[in-house]
C-alpha positions as CSV (number, residue, x, y, z in Angstrom):
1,X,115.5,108.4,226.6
2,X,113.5,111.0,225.3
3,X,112.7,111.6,221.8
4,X,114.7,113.6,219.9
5,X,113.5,117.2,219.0
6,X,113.8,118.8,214.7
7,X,116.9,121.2,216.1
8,X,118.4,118.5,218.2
9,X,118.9,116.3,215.1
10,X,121.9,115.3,213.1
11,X,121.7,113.9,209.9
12,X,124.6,112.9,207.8
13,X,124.0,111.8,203.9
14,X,127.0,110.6,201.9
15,X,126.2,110.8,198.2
16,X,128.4,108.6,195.9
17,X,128.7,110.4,192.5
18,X,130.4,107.8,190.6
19,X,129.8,107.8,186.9
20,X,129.7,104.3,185.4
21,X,130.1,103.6,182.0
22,X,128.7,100.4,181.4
23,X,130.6,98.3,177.9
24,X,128.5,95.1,177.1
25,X,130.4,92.0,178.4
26,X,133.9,90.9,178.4
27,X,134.7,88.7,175.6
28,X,136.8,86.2,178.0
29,X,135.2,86.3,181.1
30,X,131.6,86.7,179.6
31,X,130.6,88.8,182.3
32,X,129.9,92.6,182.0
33,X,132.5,95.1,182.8
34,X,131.4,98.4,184.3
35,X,134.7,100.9,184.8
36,X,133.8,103.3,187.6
37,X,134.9,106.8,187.8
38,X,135.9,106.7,191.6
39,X,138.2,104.1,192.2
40,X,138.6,105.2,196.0
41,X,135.0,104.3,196.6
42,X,134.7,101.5,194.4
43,X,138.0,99.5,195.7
44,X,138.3,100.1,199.5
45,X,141.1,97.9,199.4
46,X,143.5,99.7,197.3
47,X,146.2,101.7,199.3
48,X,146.5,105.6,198.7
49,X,149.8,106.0,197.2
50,X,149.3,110.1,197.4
51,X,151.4,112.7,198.1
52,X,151.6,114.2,201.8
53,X,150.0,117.6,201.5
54,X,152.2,120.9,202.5
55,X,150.9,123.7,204.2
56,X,153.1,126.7,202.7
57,X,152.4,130.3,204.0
58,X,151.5,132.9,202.0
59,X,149.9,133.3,198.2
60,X,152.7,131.6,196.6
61,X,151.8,128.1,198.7
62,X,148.1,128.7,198.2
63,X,148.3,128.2,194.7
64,X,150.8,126.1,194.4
65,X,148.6,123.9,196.0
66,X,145.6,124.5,194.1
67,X,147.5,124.0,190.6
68,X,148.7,120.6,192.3
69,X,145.3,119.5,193.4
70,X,144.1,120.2,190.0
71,X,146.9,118.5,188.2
72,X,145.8,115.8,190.2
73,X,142.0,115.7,189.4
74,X,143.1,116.3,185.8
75,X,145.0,113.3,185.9
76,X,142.9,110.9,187.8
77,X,140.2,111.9,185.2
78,X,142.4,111.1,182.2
79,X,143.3,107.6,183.7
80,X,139.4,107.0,184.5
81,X,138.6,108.0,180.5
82,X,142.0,106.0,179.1
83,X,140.5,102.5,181.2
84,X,137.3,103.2,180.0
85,X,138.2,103.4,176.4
86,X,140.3,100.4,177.1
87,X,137.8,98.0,178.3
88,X,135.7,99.8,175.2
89,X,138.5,98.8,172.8
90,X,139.0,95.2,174.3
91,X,134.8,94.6,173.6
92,X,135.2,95.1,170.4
93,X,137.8,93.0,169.6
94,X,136.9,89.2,168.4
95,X,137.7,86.8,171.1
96,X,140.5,85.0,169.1
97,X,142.7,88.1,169.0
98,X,142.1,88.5,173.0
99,X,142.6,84.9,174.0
100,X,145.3,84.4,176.2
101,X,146.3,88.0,176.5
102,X,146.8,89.4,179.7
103,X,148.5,93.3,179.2
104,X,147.1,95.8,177.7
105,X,150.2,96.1,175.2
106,X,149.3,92.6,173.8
107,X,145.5,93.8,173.6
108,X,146.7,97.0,171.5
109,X,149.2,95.1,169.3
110,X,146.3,92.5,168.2
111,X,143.9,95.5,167.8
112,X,146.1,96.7,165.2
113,X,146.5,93.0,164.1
114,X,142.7,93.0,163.9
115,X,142.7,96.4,162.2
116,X,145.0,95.1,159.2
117,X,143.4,91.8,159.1
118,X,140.6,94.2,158.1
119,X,141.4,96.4,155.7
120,X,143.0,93.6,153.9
121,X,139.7,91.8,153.7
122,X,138.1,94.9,152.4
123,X,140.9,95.7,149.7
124,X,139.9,91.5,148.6
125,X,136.5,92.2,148.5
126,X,136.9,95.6,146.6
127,X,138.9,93.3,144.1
128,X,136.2,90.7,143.7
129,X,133.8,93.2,143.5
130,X,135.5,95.1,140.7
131,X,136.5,91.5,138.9
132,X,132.6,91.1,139.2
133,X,131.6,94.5,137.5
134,X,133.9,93.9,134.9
135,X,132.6,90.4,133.9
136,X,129.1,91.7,133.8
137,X,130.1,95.2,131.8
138,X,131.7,92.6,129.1
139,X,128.7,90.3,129.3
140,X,126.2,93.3,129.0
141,X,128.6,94.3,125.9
142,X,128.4,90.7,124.4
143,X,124.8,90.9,124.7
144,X,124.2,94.1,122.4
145,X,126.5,92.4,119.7
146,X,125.6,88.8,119.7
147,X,122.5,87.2,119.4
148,X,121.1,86.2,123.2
149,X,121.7,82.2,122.9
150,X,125.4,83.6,122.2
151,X,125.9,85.8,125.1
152,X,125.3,83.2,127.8
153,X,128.7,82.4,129.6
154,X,129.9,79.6,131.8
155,X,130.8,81.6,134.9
156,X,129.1,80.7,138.1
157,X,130.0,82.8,141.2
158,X,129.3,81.5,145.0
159,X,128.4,84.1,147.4
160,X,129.5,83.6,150.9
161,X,129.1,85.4,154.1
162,X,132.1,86.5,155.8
């Protein structure tokens, strides 16, 4: 065979465009999940479930079509950014709220566990820390009216990390 001449050439490129967001590692598995915009091209074995597409004549089809192709994108796009979020959500969790869980209702329901779990630790450390202020407002105020030796109080405090 003869070489092929420039004009004589065809050259077909397929780009994949798929934007990956990358969230650190998965608290149960340990490995690192990466959620993939294009789920056509990243899971070949998935079945299409889409809709047949109708040819309708005139305008009225034209766009009809158009506003169901983007209603489509527009909600492919909003599935892609809700799993990606998810898998965001479920990192941050500790692994004892995810242990076991398998839905993503039972992740959500321990996320707002978690969230609770929270703010009722920071309302007990608010607490201690005022309760702490207030014992060294009233020792400051001993110390002004008594003589030093006097002021000294028994309280000892343990600080712990969390």
């Amino acid at each position: 065979m003869l070489p092929l001449h420039q004009s004589d050439d065809l050259v077909y490129q397929i780009f994949s465009h798929t934007k990956q967001h990358k969230i650190p590692q998965d608290p149960i598995t340990g490995h690192t999940v990466v959620v993939e915009s294009n789920p056509i091209i990243s899971n070949p074995t998935v079945k299409s479930r889409g809709r047949k597409i109708c040819h309708m004549d005139g305008d009225a089809g034209s766009d009809k079509y158009k506003k169901q192709k983007l209603h489509r994108e527009i909600e492919r796009q909003r599935r892609q950014d809700m799993a990606s979020l998810y898998a965001s959500l479920r990192s941050l969790l500790p692994g004892e709220y995810i242990k076991g869980k398998r839905s993503m209702s039972d992740h959500m329901n321990e996320a707002v566990n978690y969230i609770k779990h929270l703010e009722k630790k920071v309302k007990d450390l608010d607490a201690k820390r005022h309760e702490l202020k207030r014992v060294s407002d009233l020792a400051s105020v001993g110390s002004r009216t008594k003589p030093a030796a006097a002021s000294i109080s028994n309280h000892c405090f343990i600080i712990r990390p969390c």
